[in-house]
C-alpha positions in Angstrom: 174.9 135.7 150.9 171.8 133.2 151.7 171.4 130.6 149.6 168.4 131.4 147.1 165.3 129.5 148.2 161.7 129.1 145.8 159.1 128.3 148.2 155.8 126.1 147.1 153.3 125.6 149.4 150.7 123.4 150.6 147.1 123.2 149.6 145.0 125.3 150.2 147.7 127.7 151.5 147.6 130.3 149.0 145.7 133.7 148.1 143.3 133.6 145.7 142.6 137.3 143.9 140.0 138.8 141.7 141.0 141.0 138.4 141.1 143.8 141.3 143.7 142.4 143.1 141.1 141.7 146.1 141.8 138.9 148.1 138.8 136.4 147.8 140.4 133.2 149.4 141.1 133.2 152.6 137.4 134.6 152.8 136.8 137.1 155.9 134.2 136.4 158.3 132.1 139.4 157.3 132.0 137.6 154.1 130.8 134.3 155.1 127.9 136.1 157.8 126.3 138.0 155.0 124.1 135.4 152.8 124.8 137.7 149.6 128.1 138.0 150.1 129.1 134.2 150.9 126.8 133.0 148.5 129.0 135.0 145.4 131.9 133.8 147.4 131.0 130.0 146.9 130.0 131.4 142.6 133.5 132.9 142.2 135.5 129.7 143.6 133.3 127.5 141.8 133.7 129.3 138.6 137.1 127.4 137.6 139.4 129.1 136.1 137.5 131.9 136.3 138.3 135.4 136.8 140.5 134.3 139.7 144.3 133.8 140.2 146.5 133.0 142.7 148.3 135.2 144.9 150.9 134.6 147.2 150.8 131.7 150.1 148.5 133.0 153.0 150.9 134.8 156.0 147.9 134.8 158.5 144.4 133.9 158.8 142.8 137.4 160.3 146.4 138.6 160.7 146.3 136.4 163.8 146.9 132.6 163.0 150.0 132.2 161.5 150.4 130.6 158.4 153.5 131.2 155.7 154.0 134.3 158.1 156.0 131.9 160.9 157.8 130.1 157.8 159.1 133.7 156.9 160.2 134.6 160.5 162.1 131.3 160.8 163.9 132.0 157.9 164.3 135.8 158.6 166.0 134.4 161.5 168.6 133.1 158.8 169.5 136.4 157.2 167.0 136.0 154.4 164.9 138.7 153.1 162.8 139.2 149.5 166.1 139.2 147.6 166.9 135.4 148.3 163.4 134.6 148.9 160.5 133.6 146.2 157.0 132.4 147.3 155.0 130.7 144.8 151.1 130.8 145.4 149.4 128.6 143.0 145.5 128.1 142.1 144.7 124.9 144.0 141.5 125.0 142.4 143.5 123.2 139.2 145.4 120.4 139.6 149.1 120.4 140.8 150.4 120.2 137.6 148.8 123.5 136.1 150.8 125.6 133.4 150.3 128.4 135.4 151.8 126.8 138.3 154.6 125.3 136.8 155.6 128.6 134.7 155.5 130.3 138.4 157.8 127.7 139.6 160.0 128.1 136.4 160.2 132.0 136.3 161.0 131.8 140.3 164.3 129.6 139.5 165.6 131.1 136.4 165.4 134.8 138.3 167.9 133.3 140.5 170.4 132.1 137.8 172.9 131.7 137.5 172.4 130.7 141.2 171.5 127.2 142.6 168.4 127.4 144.6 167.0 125.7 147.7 163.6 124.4 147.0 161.6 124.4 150.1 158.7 122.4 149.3 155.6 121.7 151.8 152.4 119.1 151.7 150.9 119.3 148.4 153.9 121.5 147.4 156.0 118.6 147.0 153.2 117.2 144.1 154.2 120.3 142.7 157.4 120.3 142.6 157.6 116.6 141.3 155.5 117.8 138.2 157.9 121.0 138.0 160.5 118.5 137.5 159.0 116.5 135.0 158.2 119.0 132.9 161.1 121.1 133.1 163.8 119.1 133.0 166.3 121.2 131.9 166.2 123.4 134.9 167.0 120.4 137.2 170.6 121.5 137.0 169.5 125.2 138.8 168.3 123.5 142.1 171.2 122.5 144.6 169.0 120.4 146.7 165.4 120.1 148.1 164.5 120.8 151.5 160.7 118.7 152.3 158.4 119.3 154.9 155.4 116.9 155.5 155.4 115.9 151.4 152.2 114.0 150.8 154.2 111.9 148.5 152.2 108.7 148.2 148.7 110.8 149.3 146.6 111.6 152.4 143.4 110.6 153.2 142.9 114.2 154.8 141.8 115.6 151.0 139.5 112.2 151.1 137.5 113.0 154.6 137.6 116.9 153.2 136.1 115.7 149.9 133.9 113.3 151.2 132.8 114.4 155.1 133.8 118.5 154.8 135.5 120.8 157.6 133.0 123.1 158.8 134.5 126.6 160.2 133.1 128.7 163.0 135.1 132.0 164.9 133.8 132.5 168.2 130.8 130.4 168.2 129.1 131.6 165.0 128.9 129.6 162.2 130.6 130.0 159.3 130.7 127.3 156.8 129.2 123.8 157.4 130.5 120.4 156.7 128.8 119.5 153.7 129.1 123.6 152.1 133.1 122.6 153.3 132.9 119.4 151.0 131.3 120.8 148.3 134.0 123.2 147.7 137.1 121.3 148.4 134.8 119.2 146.1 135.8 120.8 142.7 139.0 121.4 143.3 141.3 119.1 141.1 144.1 119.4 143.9 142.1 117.9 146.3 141.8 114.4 144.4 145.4 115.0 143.2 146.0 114.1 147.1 144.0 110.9 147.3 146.9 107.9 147.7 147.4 106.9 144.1 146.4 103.7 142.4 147.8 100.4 144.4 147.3 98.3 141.3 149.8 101.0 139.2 151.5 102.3 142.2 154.6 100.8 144.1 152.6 101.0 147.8 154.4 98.5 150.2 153.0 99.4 153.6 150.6 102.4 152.5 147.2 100.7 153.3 145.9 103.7 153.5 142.3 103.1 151.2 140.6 99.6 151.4 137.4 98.1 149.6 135.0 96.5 151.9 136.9 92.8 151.4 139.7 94.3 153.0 141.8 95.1 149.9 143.9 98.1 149.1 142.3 100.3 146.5 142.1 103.8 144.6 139.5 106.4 145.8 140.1 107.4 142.7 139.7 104.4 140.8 136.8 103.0 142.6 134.4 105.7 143.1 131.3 103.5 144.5 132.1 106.2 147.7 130.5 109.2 145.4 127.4 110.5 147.7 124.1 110.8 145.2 124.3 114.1 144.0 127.8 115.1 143.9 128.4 113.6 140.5 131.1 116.3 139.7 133.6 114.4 142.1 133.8 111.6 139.5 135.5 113.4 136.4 137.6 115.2 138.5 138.7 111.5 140.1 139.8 110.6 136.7 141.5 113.3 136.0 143.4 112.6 138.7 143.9 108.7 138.2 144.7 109.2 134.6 147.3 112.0 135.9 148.8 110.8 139.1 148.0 107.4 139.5 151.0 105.9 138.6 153.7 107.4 140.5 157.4 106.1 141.2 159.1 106.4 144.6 162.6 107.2 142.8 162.9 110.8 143.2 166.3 110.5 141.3 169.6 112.0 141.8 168.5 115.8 143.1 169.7 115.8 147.0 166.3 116.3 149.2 166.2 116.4 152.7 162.9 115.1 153.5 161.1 116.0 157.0 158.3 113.4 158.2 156.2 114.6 161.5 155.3 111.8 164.0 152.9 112.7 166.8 149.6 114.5 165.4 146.4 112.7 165.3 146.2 111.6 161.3 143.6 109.3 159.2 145.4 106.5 158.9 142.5 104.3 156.9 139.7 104.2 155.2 137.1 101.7 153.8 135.3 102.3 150.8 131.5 101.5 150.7 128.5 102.4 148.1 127.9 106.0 149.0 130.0 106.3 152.1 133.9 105.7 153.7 134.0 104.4 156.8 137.3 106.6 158.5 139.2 104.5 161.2 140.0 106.5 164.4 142.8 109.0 164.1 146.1 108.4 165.3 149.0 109.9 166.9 151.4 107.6 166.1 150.6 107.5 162.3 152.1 111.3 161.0 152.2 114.6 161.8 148.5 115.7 161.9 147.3 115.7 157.8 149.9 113.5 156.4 150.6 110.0 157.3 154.3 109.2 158.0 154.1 106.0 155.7 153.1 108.5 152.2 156.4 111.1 153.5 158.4 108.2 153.9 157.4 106.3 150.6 159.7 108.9 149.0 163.2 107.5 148.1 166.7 108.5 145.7 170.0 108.2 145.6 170.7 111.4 147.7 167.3 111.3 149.7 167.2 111.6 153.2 164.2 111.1 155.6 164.3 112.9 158.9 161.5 111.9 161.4 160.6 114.5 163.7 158.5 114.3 167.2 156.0 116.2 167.3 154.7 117.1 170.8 155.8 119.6 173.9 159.5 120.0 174.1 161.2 121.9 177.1 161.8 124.8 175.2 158.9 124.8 172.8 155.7 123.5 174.8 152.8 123.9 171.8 152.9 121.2 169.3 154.0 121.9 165.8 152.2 120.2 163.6 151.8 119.4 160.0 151.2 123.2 159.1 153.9 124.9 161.0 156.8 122.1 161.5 159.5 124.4 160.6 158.8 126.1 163.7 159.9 122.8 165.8 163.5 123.2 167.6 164.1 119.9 166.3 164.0 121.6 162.8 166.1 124.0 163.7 169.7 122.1 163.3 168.4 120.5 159.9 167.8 124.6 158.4 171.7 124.8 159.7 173.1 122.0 157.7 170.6 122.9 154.6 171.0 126.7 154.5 174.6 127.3 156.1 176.2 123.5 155.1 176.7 122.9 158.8 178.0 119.3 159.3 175.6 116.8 159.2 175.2 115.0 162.7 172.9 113.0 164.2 169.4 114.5 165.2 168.0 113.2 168.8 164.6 114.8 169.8 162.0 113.9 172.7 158.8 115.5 173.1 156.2 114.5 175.7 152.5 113.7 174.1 151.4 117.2 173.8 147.7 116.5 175.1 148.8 114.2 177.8 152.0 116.3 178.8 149.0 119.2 180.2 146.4 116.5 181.4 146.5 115.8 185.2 144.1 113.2 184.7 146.3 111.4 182.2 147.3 108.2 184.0 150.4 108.5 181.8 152.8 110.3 179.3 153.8 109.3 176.0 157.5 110.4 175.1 158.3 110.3 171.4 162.1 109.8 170.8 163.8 110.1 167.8 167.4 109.0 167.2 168.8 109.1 163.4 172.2 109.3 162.2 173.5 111.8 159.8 171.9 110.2 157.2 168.5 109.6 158.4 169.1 106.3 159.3 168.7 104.4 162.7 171.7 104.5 164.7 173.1 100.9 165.6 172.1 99.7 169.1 171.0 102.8 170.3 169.2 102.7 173.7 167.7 105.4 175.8 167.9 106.2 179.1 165.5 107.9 180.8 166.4 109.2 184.7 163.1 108.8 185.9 162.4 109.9 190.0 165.9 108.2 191.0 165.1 105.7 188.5 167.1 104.6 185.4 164.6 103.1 182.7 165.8 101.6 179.3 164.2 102.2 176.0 165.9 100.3 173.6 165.1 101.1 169.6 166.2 98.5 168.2 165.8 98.4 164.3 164.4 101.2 164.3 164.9 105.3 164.3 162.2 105.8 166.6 160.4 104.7 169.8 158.0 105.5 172.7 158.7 105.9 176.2 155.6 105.4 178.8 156.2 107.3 181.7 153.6 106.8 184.7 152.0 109.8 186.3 151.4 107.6 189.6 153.7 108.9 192.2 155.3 111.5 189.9 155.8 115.0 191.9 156.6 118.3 190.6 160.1 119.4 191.1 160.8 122.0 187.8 158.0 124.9 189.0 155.2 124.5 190.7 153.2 122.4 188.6 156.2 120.9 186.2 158.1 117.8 186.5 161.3 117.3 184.0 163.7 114.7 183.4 166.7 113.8 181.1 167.6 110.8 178.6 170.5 109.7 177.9 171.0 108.2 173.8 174.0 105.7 173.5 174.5 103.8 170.0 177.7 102.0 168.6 180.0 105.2 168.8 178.3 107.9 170.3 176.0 109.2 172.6 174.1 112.4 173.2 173.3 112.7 177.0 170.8 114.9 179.2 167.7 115.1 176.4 165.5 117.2 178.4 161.5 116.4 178.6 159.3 118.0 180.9 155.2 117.9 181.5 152.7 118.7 184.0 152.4 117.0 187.5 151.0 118.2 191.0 
């Protein structure tokens, strides 16, 4: 029998439904083309609480792009169905700590007793969860262990630039929602400043410099709100709300074993510089998480039985699209952690490579980034590991040093197909003090 899992999303993954049961969020495009209709979309998720409440996390936007939908196949893949299975949607209009939410989270464990569950816990889901814990302490014995994908536990400056700058949407060249109607809802949503990185002067933040005043100094978005544009003065109560909630937070998650999944390899925010009426976002960077949530906020998490597993995230020989922060369950590096989580598999060391996955399908890339990953059991770094990459009758070193990561250049200049007709592939060899793991296969495009 499966272990029981209680599933919490991300924001905003989940359904929200009108007193019909009607799905209003994720709007349909019909919906945001009619000027009647999208204007009493924007009045019903602006009226908060409102008549709404949350349904389940979203399977699919338009029943095409996956969403929870390729969470629930992996796991399908597992033996699970409904019966050891339990979504949680929550409003992510409120904030992540939400009585609503966290008597969802509560009935979903004690249906299970007097079974242990798995709680798999993604993004903004892992805010969640911490407040689950905090208020419901006595149900910490009914979780065996906590299984983390991209938690944003120290903050993201994605909910910043969506606050501040907006997302606009579009479906096959037609407009849907612009950039500032996209920042005036994620606007008044109370889980969106729950995300900002919390407040440095409260907040244990070592290495997050993720927000900065103009002299240069780490600071709180939501502490320092000269950044407010001229008429969005609702943006400043909610900001407190979340300072006064969330701004002191503690990077001990405690005794509850959590194995904690960090993405390395998706374009991410990785600062931003406050300034009267404006934030000035540095370039985004590949190197700096897994596409929405910066490595140094997943890895800020720490406990006596925490483990942090750093995951490339680019084109792998058997898995060429990118998985980023949305969908990185779906990575075959994921795949031997759900073994030792869900099945107690032995825990072993996790080596990964995946090419850049822009550059890996670029001809006119001069080069390739290669992301390589080598942890021990425990998510450390393996002692004096090197690489070895078998390059065109070449043997090149990559040594990692300290570290559980590195990056291996490989020139395109001279490179020649010799996988199919427009694919080149080679192996790397990983050697550390008592092991090795040989013929790690990469592959990308060449003529």
């Amino acid at each position: 029998m499966p272990k029981p899992i209680v599933f919490i999303p991300g924001f905003p993954a989940s359904e929200l439904r009108d007193e019909n049961d009607d799905v209003v969020f994720p709007p349909s495009p019909g919906t945001l083309l009619n000027p009647a209709r999208k204007q009493e979309f924007f009045d019903e998720m602006l009226d908060i609480p409102g008549k709404l409440v949350a349904g389940p996390p979203i399977r699919s936007v338009l029943g095409i792009a996956k969403q929870a939908q390729s969470l629930y196949d992996t796991l399908h893949k597992f033996g699970y169905t409904n019966t050891d299975f339990t979504p949680v949607g929550w409003d992510w209009r409120l904030g992540v700590d939400a009585q609503p939410t966290l008597d969802a989270v509560a009935k979903a464990i004690r249906d299970f007793a007097p079974r242990k569950v798995v709680a798999l816990v993604h993004s903004t889901g892992a805010l969640v969860f911490r407040a689950f814990l905090a208020a419901h302490p006595e149900l910490v014995s009914n979780i065996e262990q906590v299984l983390a994908f991209g938690g944003a536990w120290c903050g993201t400056l994605e909910a910043l630039f969506a606050v501040h700058v907006g997302h606009s949407e579009s479906i096959l060249g037609l407009k849907l929602i612009t950039a500032d109607e996209g920042a005036n809802l994620i606007g008044h949503m109370q889980a969106a400043y729950d995300l900002f990185p919390p407040d440095p002067a409260r907040t244990p933040m070592d290495d997050v410099q993720l927000v900065l005043d103009g002299n240069g100094n780490q600071a709180g978005a939501n502490v320092d709100v000269s950044w407010v544009k001229a008429g969005r003065a609702y943006a400043k109560p909610l900001a407190a709300a979340a300072d006064q909630r969330l701004g002191a937070r503690n990077p001990d998650f405690g005794a509850i074993p959590m194995t904690n999944v960090a993405g390395w390899g998706g374009p991410t925010w990785p600062s931003a510089v406050l300034v009267p009426k404006d934030i000035q976002f540095a370039a985004q960077d590949k190197d700096f998480g897994d596409g929405t949530v910066p490595y140094v906020s997943t890895n800020w998490i720490v406990g006596a039985n925490v483990r942090t597993i750093v995951v490339p995230i680019g084109a792998f020989v058997a898995d060429p699209i990118p998985d980023l922060h949305a969908h990185m369950w779906d990575s075959i590096a994921v795949n031997q952690i759900f073994h030792e989580v869900l099945e107690d598999a032995p825990r072993k060391e996790l080596i990964a490579a995946a090419a850049d996955a822009d550059q890996a399908i670029d001809f006119d890339s001069g080069f390739v980034n290669v992301r390589m990953v080598a942890e021990a059991a425990s998510g450390l770094p393996l002692p004096n590991c090197i690489a070895t990459a078998k390059i065109d009758g070449k043997k090149v070193p990559v040594p990692f040093g300290s570290g559980r990561s590195a990056i291996l250049r490989v020139s395109r200049q001279g490179i020649h197909h010799n996988a199919a007709n427009d694919v080149y592939r080679f192996t790397i060899d990983f050697k550390w003090t008592g092991g090795s793991r040989n013929n790690i296969a990469v592959s990308f495009r060449s003529p």
